[in-house]
FITOR-920090 format. One record per residue: residue in one letter; z, x, y of N, C-alpha, C, O, CB in turn; chain. Coordinates in nm, 2 decimals. Last residue first. Glycine has a CB too. Example, Ala and Ser with C-alpha at 12.3 -4.5 7.8 and 13.67 -1.06 7.14 Angstrom:
2
[S [0.71 1.28 -0.22] [0.71 1.37 -0.11] [0.79 1.29 0.00] [0.80 1.34 0.11] [0.57 1.41 -0.06] A]
[A [0.78 1.32 -0.57] [0.78 1.23 -0.45] [0.78 1.32 -0.33] [0.85 1.42 -0.33] [0.90 1.13 -0.45] A]
This chain:
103
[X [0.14 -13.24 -3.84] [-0.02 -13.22 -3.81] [-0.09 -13.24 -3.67] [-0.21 -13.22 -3.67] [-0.08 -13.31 -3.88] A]
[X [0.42 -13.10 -3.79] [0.32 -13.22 -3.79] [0.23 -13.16 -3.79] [0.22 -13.05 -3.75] [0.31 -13.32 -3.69] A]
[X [0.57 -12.99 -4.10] [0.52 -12.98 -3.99] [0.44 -13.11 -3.92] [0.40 -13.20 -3.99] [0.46 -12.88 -4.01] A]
[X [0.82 -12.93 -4.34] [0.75 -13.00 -4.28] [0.68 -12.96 -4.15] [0.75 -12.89 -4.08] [0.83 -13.09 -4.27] A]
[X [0.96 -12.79 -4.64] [0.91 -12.73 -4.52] [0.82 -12.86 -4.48] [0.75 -12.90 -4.57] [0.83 -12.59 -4.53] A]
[X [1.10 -12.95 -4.83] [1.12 -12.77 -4.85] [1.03 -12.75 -4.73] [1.02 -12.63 -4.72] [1.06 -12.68 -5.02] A]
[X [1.27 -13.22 -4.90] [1.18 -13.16 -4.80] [1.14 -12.97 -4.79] [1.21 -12.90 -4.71] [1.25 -13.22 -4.66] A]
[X [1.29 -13.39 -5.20] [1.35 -13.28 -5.11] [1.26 -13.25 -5.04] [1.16 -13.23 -5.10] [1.41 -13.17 -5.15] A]
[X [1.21 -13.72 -5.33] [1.19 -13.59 -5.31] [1.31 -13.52 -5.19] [1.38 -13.58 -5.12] [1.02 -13.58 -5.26] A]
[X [1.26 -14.02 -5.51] [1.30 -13.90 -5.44] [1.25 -13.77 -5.43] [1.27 -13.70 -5.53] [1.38 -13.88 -5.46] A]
[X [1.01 -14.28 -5.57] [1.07 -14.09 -5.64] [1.14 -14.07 -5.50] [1.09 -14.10 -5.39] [0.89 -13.92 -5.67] A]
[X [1.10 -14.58 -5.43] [1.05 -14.49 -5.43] [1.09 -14.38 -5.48] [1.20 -14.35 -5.44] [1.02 -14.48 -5.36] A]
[X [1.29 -14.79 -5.38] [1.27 -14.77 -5.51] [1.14 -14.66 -5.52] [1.08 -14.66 -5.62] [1.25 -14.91 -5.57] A]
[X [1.45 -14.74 -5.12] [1.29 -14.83 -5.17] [1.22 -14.86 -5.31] [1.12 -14.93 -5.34] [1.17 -14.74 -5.12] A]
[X [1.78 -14.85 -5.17] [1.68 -14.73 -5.12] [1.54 -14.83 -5.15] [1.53 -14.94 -5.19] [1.68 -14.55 -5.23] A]
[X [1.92 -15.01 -5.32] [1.97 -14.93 -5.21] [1.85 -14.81 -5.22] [1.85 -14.71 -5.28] [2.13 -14.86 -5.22] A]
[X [1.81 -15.22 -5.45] [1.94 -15.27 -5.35] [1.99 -15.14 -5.26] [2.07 -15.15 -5.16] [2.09 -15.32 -5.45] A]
[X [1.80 -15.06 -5.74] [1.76 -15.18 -5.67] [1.85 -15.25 -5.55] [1.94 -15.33 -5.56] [1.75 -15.27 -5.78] A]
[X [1.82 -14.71 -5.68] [1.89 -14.80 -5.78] [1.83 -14.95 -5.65] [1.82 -14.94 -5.53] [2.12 -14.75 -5.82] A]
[X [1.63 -14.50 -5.62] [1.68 -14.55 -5.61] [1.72 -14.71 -5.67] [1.64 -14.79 -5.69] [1.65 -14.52 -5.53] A]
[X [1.54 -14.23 -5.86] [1.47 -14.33 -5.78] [1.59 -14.43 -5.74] [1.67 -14.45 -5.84] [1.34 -14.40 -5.86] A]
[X [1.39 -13.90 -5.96] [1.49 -14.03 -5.95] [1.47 -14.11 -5.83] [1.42 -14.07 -5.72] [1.65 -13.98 -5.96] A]
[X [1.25 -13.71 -5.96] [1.25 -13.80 -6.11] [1.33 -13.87 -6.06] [1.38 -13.93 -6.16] [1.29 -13.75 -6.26] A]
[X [1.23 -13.50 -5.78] [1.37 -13.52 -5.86] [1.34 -13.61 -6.01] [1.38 -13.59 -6.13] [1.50 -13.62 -5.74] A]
[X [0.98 -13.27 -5.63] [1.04 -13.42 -5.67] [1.16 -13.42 -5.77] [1.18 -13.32 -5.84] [0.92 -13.51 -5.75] A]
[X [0.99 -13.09 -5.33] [1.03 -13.08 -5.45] [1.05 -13.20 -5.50] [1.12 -13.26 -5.43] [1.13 -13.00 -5.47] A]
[X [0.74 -13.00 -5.10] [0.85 -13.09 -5.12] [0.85 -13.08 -5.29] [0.75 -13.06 -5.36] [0.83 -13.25 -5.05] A]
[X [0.58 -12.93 -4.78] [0.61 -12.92 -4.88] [0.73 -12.96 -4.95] [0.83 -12.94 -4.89] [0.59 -12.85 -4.88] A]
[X [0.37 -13.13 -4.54] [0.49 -13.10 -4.64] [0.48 -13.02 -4.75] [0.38 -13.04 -4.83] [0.55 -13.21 -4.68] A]
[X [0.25 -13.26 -4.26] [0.21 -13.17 -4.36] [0.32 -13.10 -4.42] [0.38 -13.02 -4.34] [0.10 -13.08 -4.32] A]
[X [0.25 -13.57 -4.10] [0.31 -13.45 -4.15] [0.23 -13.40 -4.23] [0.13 -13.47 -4.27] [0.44 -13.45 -4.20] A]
[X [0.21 -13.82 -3.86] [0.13 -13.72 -3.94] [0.19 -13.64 -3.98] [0.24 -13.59 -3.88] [0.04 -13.65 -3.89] A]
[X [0.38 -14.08 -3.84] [0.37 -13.96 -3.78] [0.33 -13.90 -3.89] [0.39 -13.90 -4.00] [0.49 -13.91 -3.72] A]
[X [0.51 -14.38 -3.84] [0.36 -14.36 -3.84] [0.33 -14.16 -3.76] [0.27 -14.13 -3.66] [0.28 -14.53 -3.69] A]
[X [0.86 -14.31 -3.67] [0.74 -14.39 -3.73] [0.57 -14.39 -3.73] [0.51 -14.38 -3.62] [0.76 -14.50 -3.68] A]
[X [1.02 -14.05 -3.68] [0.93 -14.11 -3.64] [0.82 -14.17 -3.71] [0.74 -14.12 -3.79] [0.89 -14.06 -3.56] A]
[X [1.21 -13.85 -3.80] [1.20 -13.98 -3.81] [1.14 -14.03 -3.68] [1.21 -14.05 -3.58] [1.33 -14.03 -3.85] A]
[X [1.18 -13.56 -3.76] [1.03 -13.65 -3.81] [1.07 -13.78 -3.82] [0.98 -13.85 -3.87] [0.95 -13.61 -3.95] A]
[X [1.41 -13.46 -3.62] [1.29 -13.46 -3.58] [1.17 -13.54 -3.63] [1.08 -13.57 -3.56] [1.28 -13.35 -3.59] A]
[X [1.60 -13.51 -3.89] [1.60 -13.62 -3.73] [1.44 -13.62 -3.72] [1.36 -13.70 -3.76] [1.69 -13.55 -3.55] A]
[X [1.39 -13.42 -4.16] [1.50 -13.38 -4.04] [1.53 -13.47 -3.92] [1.43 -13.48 -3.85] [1.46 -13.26 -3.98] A]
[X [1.51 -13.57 -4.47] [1.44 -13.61 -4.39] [1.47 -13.56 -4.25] [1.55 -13.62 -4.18] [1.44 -13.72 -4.40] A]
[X [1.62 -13.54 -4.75] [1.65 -13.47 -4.64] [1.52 -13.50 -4.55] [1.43 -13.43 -4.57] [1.68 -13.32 -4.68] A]
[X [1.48 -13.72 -4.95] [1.66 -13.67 -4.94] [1.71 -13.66 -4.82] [1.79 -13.74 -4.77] [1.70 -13.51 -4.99] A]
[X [1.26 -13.93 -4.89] [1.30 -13.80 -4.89] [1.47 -13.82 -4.88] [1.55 -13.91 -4.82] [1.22 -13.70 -4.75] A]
[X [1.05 -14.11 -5.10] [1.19 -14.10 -5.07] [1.19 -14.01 -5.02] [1.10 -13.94 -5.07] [1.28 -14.10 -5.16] A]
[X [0.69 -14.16 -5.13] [0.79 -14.11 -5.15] [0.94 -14.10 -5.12] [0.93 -13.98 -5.17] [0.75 -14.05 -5.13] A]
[X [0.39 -14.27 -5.33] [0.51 -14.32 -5.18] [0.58 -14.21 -5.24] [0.55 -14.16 -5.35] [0.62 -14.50 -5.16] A]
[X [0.00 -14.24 -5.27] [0.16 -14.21 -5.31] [0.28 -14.21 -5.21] [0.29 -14.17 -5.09] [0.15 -14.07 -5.37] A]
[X [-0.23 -14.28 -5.22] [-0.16 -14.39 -5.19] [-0.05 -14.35 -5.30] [-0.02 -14.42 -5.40] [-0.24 -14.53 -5.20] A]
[X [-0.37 -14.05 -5.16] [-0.40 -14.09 -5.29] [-0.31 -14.21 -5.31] [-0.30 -14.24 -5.42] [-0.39 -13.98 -5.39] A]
[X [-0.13 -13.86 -4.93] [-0.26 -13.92 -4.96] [-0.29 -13.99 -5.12] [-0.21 -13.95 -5.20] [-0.35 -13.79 -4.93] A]
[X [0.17 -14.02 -4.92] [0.11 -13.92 -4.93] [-0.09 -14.00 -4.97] [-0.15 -14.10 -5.00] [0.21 -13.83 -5.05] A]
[X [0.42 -14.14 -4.71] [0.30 -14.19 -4.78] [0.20 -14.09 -4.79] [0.15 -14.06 -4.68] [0.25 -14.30 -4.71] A]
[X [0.73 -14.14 -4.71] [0.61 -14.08 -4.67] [0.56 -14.14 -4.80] [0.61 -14.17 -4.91] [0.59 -13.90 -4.65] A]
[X [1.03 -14.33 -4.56] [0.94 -14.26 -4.64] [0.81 -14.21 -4.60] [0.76 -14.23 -4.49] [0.93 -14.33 -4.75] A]
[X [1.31 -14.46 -4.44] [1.24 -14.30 -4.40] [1.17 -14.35 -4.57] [1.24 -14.39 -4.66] [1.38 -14.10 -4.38] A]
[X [1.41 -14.78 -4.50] [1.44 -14.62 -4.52] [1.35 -14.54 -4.50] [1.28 -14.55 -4.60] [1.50 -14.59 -4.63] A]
[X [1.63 -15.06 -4.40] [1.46 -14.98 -4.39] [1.54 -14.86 -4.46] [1.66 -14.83 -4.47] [1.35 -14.95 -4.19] A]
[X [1.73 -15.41 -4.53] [1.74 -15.28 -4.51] [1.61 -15.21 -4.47] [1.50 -15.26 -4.50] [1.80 -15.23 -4.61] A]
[X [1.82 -15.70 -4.49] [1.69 -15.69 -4.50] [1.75 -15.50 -4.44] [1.81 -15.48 -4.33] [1.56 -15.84 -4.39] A]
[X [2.04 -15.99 -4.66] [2.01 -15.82 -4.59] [1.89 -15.79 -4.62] [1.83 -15.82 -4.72] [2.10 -15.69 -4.67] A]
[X [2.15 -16.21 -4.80] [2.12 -16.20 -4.63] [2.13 -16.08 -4.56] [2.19 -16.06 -4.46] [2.20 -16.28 -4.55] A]
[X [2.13 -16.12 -5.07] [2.08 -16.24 -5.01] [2.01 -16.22 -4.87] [1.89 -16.21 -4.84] [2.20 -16.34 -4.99] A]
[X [2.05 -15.76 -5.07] [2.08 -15.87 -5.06] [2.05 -16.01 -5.05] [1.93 -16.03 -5.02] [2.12 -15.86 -5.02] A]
[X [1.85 -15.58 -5.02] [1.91 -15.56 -5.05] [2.05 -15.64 -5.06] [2.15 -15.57 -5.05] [1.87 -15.50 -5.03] A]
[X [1.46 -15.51 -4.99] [1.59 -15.59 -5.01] [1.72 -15.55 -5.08] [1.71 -15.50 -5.19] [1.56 -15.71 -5.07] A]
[X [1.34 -15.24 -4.77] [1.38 -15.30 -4.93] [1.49 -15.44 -4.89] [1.58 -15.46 -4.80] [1.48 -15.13 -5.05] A]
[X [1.07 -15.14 -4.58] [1.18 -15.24 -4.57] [1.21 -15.28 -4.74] [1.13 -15.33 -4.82] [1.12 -15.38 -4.47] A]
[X [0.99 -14.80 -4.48] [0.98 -14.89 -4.60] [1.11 -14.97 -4.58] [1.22 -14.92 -4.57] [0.98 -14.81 -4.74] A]
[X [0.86 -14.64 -4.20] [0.98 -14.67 -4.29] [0.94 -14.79 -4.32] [0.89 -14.88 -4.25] [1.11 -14.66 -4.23] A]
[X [0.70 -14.30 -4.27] [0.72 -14.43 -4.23] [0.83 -14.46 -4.23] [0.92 -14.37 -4.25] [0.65 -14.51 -4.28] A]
[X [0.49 -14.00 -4.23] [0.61 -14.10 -4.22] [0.61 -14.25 -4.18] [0.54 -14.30 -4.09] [0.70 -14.03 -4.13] A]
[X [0.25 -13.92 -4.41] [0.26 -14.02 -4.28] [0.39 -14.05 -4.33] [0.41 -14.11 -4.44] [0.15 -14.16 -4.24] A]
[X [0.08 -13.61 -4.50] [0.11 -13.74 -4.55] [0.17 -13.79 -4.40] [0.15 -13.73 -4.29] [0.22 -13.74 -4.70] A]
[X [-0.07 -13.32 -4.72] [-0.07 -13.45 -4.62] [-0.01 -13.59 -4.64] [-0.03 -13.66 -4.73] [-0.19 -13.49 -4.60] A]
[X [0.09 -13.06 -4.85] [0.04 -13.18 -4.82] [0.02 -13.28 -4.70] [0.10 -13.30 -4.61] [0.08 -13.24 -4.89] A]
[X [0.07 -12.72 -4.90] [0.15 -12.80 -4.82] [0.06 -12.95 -4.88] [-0.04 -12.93 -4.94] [0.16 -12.75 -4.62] A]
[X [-0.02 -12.53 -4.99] [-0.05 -12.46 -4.87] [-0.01 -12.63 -4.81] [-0.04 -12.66 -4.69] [-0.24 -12.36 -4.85] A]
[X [0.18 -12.56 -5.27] [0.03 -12.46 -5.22] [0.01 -12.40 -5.12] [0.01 -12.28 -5.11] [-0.08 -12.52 -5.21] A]
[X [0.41 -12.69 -5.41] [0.42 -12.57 -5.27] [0.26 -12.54 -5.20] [0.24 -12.50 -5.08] [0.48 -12.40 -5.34] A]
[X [0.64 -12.87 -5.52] [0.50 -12.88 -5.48] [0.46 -12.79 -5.35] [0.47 -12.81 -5.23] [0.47 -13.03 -5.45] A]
[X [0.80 -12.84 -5.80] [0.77 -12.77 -5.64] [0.59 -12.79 -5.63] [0.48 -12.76 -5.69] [0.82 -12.54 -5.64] A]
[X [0.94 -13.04 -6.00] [0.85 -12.99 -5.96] [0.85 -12.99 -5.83] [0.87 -13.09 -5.75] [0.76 -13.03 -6.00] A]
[X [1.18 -13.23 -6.21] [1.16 -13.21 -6.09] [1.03 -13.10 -6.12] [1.00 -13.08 -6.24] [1.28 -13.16 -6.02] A]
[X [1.27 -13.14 -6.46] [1.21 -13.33 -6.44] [1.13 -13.27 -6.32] [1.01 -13.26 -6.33] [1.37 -13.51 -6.37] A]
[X [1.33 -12.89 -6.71] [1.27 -12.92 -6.63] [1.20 -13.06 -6.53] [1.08 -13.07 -6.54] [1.23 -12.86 -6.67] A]
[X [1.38 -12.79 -6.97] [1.50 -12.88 -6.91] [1.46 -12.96 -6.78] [1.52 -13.06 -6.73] [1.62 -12.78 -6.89] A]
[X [1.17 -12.66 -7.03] [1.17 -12.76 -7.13] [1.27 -12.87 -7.04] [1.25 -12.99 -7.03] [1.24 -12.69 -7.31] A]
[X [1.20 -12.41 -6.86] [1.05 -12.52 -6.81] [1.12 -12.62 -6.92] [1.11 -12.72 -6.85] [0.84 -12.45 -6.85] A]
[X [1.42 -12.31 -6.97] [1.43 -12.36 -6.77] [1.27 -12.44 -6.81] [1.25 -12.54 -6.74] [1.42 -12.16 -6.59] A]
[X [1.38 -12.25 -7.21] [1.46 -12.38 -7.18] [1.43 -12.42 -7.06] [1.42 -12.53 -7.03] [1.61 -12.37 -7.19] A]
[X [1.17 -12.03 -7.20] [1.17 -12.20 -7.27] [1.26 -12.33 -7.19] [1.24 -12.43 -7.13] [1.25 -12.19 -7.46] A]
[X [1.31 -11.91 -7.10] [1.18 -11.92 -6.99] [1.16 -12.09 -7.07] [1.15 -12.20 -7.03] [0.99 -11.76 -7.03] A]
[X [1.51 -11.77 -7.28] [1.54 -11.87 -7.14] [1.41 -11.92 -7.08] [1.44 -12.01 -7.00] [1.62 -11.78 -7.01] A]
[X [1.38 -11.74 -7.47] [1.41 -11.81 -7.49] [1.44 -11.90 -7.35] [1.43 -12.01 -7.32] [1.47 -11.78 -7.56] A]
[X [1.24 -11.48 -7.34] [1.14 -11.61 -7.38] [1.21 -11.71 -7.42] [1.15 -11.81 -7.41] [1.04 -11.59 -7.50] A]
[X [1.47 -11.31 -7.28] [1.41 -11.37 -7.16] [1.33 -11.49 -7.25] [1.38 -11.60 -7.23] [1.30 -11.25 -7.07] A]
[X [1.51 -11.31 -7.58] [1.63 -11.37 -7.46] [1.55 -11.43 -7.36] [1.55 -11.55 -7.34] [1.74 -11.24 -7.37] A]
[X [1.32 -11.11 -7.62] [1.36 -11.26 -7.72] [1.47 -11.37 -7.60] [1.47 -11.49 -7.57] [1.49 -11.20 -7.92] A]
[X [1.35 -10.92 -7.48] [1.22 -10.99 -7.47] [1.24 -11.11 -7.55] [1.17 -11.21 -7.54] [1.10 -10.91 -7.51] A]
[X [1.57 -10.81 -7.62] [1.59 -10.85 -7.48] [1.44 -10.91 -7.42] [1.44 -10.94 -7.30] [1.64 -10.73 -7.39] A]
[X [1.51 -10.74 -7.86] [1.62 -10.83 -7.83] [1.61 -10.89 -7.69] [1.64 -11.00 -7.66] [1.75 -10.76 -7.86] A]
């Protein structure tokens, strides 16, 4: 009974599952900031990374410390599946920052 429980829950937590930990031994990538439109007469920016293999990203949690432009990091980071609604953010995945360093 109690090996039926655990396998059922193991099912649901990976079946219910959008997001992924990207953990290994971290990634490479370059802060930036991405200009979206967001109006007639609005021109907005927002914190993203550019991962190797020309992948963009959102971060949630971006710390002060790395908002700097064109800056080497090595990250680890969890993705959400969600993306900013047209007009407010880059329309890049969101991710969470689970450990940053520079390179």
């Amino acid at each position: 009974m109690k090996n039926r429980l655990l396998l059922i829950l193991a099912v649901l937590a990976l079946s219910c599952s959008k997001s992924s930990v990207h953990l290994p031994s971290g990634e490479e990538g370059v802060v930036t900031r991405l200009k979206f439109a967001c109006g007639a007469s609005c021109d907005a920016a927002a914190w993203a990374l550019k991962m190797t293999g020309e992948r963009w990203y959102e971060p949630i949690d971006l710390p002060e410390d790395f908002r700097v432009e064109n800056l080497p990091v090595r990250l680890t980071y969890k993705t959400t599946g969600l993306r900013s609604a047209p007009g407010e953010g880059t329309g890049e995945e969101k991710i969470y920052v689970l450990t940053i360093s520079k390179r």
